[in-house]
C-alpha positions in Angstrom: 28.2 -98.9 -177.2 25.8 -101.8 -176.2 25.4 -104.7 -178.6 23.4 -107.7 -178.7 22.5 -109.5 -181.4 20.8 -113.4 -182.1 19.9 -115.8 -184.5 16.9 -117.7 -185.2 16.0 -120.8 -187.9 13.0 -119.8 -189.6 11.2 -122.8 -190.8 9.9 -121.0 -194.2 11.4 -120.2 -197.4 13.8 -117.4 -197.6 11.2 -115.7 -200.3 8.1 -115.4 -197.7 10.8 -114.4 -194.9 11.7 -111.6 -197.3 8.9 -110.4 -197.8 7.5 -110.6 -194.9 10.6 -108.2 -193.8 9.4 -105.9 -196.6 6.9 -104.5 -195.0 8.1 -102.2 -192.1 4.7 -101.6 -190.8 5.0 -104.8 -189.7 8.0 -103.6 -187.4 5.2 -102.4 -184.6 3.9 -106.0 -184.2 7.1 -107.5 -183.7 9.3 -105.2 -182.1 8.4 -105.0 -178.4 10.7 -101.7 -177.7 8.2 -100.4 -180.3 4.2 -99.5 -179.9 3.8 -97.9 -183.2 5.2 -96.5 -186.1 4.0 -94.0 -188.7 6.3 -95.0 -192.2 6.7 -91.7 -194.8 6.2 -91.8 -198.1 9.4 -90.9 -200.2 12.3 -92.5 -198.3 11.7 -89.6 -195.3 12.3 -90.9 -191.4 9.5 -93.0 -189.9 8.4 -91.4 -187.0 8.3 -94.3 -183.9 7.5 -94.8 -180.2 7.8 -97.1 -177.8 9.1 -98.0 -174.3 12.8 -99.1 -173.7 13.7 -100.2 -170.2 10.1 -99.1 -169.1 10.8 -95.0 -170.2 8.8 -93.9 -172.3 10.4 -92.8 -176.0 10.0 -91.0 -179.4 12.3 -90.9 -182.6 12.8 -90.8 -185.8 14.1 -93.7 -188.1 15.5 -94.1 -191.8 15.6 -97.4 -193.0 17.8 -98.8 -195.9 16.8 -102.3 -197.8 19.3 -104.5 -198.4 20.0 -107.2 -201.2 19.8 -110.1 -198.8 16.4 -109.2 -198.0 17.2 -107.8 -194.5 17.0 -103.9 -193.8 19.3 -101.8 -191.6 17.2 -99.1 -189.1 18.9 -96.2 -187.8 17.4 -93.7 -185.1 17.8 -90.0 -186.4 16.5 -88.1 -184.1 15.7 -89.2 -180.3 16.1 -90.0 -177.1 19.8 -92.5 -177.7 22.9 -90.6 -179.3 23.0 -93.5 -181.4 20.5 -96.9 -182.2 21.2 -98.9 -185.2 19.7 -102.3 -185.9 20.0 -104.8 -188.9 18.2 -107.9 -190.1 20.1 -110.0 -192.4 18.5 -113.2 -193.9 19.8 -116.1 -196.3 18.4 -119.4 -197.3 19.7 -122.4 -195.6 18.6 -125.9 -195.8 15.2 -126.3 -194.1 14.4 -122.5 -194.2 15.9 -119.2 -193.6 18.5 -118.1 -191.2 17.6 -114.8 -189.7 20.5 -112.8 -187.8 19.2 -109.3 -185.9 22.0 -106.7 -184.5 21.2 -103.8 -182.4 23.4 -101.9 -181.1 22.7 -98.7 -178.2 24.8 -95.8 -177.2 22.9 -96.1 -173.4 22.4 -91.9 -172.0 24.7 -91.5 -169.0 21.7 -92.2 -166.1 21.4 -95.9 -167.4 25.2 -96.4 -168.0 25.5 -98.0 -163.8 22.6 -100.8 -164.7 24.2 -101.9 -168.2 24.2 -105.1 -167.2 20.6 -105.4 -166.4 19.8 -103.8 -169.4 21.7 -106.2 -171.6 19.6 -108.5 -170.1 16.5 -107.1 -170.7 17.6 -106.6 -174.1 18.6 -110.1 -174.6 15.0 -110.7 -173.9 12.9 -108.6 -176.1 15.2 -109.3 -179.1 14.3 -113.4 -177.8 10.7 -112.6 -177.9 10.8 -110.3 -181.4 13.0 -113.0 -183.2 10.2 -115.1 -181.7 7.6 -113.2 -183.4 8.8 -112.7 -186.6 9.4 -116.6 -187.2 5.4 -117.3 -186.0 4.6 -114.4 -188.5 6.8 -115.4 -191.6 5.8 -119.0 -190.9 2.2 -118.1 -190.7 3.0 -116.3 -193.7 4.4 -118.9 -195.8 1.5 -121.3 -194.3 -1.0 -118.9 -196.2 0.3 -118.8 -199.5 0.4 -122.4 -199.6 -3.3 -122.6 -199.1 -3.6 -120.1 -201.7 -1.6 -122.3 -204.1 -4.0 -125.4 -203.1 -7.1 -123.3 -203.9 -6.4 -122.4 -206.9 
């Protein structure tokens, strides 16, 4: 199993991280191993697709909420034997401490470059941890120019 996980300082309040989280269409935008995603109604799997290590992919997902605010993902049906990621969040002073897991059974033919793609993993999580702190910060920007309007 291949893990790599990070941690980013979001400079937002844990309540517009949160719910920027909440909505897993959002996933798509910040995700780069991901190019779009089609979310069920009812708690069924999402149906995803995107590229990982440059091949081309298709799978299923459930996703499970959690009470910090996070969400745990968990491919059900595709190309990995197993791919399980989770967001935690929690307030800390000056913002919101995101932490992202993901963890890869690889398929046998990418087993001899490991290494390179840990590294390539390292990135992508880099630029989606990235992502989601401009987007939850843009997000919290906005509905405090909401607040002054009113």
């Amino acid at each position: 199993m291949l893990n790599v996980n990070r941690r980013i300082l979001i400079s937002a309040p844990y309540e517009s991280v949160r719910t920027y989280l909440s909505d897993l269409n959002e996933i798509a935008h910040y995700e780069p191993k991901v190019d779009s995603l089609q979310l069920s109604p009812a708690g069924e799997p999402a149906q995803a697709s995107g590229r990982f290590f440059g091949i081309p992919w298709r799978g299923t997902f459930s996703f499970e909420f959690k009470p910090d605010g996070g969400y745990r993902g968990v491919m059900v049906t595709g190309p990995l034997k197993h791919m399980e990621c989770k967001v935690m969040i929690r307030p800390v002073n000056g913002g919101t401490l995101l932490e992202r897991e993901e963890g890869y059974a690889l398929p046998l033919f990418l087993r001899p470059v490991t290494s390179l793609v840990r590294r390539w993993l390292d990135h992508t999580l880099e630029l989606e941890l990235d992502s989601i702190k401009e987007r939850a910060e843009a997000l919290n920007r906005r509905v405090q120019l909401q607040v002054l309007d009113i």
